[in-house]
Structure formats: structure tokens, C-alpha cells
C-alpha positions in Angstrom: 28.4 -36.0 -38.4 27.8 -39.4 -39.5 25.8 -40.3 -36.2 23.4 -36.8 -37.3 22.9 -38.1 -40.7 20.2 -41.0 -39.7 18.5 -39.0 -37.2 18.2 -35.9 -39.7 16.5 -38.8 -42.4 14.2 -40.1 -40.0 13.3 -36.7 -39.1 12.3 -36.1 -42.8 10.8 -39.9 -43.5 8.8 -40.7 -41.0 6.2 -37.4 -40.9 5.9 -38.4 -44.7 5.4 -42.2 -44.4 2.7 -41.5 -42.0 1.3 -38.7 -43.8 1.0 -41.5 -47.2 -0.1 -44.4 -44.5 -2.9 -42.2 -43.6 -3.8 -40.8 -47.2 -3.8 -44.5 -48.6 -6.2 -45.5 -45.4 -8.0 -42.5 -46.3 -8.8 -43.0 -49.5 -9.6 -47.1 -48.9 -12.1 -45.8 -46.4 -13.8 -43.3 -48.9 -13.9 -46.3 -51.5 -15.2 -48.3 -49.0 -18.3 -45.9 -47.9 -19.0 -45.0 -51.6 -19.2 -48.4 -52.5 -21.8 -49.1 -49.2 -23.8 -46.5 -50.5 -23.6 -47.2 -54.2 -25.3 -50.8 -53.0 -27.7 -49.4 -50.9 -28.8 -46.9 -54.0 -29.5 -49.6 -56.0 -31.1 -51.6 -53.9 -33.5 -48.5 -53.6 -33.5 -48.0 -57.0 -34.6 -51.9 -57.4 -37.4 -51.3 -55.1 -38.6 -48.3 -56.3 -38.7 -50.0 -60.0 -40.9 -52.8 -58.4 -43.5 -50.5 -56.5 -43.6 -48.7 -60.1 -44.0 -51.9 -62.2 -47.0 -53.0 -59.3 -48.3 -49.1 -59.8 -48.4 -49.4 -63.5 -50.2 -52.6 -63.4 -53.0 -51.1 -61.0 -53.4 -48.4 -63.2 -53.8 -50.2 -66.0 -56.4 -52.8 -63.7 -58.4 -49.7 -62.9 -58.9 -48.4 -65.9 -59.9 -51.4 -67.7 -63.8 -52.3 -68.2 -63.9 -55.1 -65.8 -62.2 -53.0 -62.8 -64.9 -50.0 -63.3 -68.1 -52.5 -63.8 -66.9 -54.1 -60.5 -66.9 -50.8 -58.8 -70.4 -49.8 -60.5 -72.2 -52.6 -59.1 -70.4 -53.0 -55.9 -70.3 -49.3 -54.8 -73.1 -47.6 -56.8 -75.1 -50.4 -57.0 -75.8 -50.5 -60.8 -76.9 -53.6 -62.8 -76.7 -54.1 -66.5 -79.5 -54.1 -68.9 -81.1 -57.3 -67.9 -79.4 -58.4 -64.7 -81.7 -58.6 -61.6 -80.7 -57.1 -58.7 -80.6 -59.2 -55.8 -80.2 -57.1 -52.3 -78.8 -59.2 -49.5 -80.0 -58.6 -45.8 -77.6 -59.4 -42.9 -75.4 -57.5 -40.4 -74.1 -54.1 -41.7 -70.8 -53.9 -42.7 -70.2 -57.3 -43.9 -69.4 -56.5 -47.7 -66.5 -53.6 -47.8 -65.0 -53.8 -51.1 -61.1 -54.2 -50.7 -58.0 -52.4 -52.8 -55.1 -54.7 -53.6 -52.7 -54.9 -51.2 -50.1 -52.3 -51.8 -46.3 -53.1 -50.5 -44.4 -50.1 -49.0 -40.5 -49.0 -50.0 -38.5 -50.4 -46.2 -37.2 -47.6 -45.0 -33.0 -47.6 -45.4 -31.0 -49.8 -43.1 -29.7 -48.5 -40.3 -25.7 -47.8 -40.2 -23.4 -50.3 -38.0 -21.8 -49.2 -35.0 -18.0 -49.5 -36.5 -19.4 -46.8 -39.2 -20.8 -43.9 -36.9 -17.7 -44.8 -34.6 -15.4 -43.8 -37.7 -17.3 -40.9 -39.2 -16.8 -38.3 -36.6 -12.9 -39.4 -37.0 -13.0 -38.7 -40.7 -15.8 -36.2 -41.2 -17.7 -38.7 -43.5 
């Protein structure tokens, strides 16, 4: 009986130390991935603040006096009360007026190759 006893505790320990290994490595693994995304969601969020602080600003260039006065005598051709109009003759399509250059959101980074090895095995 004695020589049973050990066997019949292994038997009973070992399913449930592997069952906690793999809950711990579990868990670590979903802290892991939320925290990759967490950083990745603000660094979205930090970009999409800066393209909104750089729209505000245009919004508020394009509405003012100077911005539409610009576009009156460049695109419409208008003068003030005053002003001579002077027409320039050269090549067509020398004078395009330009909008201010606009930078894009980059698209998200793609994931490494450890990650999309491990999801299917986890189901994350």
C-alpha cells in the first residue's frame, strides 16, 4: 500500500499543476496582448488628436479674412476697391493655387510573426 500511495498523488497533482501552469501562462499572455493593444490605441488616439488639432487650425485659416481674400483674387479674380489688376501672360497652367499639405493617420502596424503563430493556439 505504501508503494500505491505516491503513484495515487501524482495521479491527482500533476493534471492540476499543469492545469495552473497553463492558466498562469494563460492569463500572462492575455495581459500581454491587452497591453500591445492598449499601446497601439493610444498611439492612434495620439494621432488622431494631432490630425484634429491640424484640422481645427485649417478651419480656422479658412475662415478668416485673409484666407477668403486670397481665394477671391486668385480663383475669381477679384480686386479691391482701388487695386489694379494686372493679368500675366505665359504658358497655361503655371499658377494652380495649392491647399496645405494634409498628413494622413499610418495605417496600424502589422502583427509579428511570434503573435499570429500563438493566436490560433489560444484563440486570441
Amino acid at each position: 500500500m505504501s508503494r500505491l500511495a505516491p503513484s495515487l498523488l501524482a495521479l491527482f497533482l500533476l493534471p492540476m499543476l499543469a492545469y495552473a501552469t497553463y492558466s498562469i501562462a494563460d492569463r500572462w499572455y492575455q495581459s500581454y496582448v491587452l497591453a500591445l493593444e492598449e499601446a497601439e490605441t493610444r498611439r492612434e488616439i495620439e494621432a488622431l488628436r494631432d490630425q484634429n488639432l491640424r484640422l481645427q487650425a485649417d478651419l480656422v485659416y479658412t475662415r478668416g479674412d485673409q484666407y477668403v481674400e486670397k481665394i477671391a483674387r486668385e480663383q475669381l479674380n477679384l480686386v479691391k476697391p482701388g487695386d489694379r489688376a494686372i493679368i500675366l501672360v505665359g504658358p497655361a497652367g503655371t499658377s494652380t493655387p495649392q491647399s496645405p499639405p494634409r498628413r494622413e493617420v499610418p495605417p496600424p502596424a502589422e502583427k509579428p510573426g511570434w503573435r499570429k503563430l500563438l493566436e490560433p493556439i489560444f484563440g486570441r
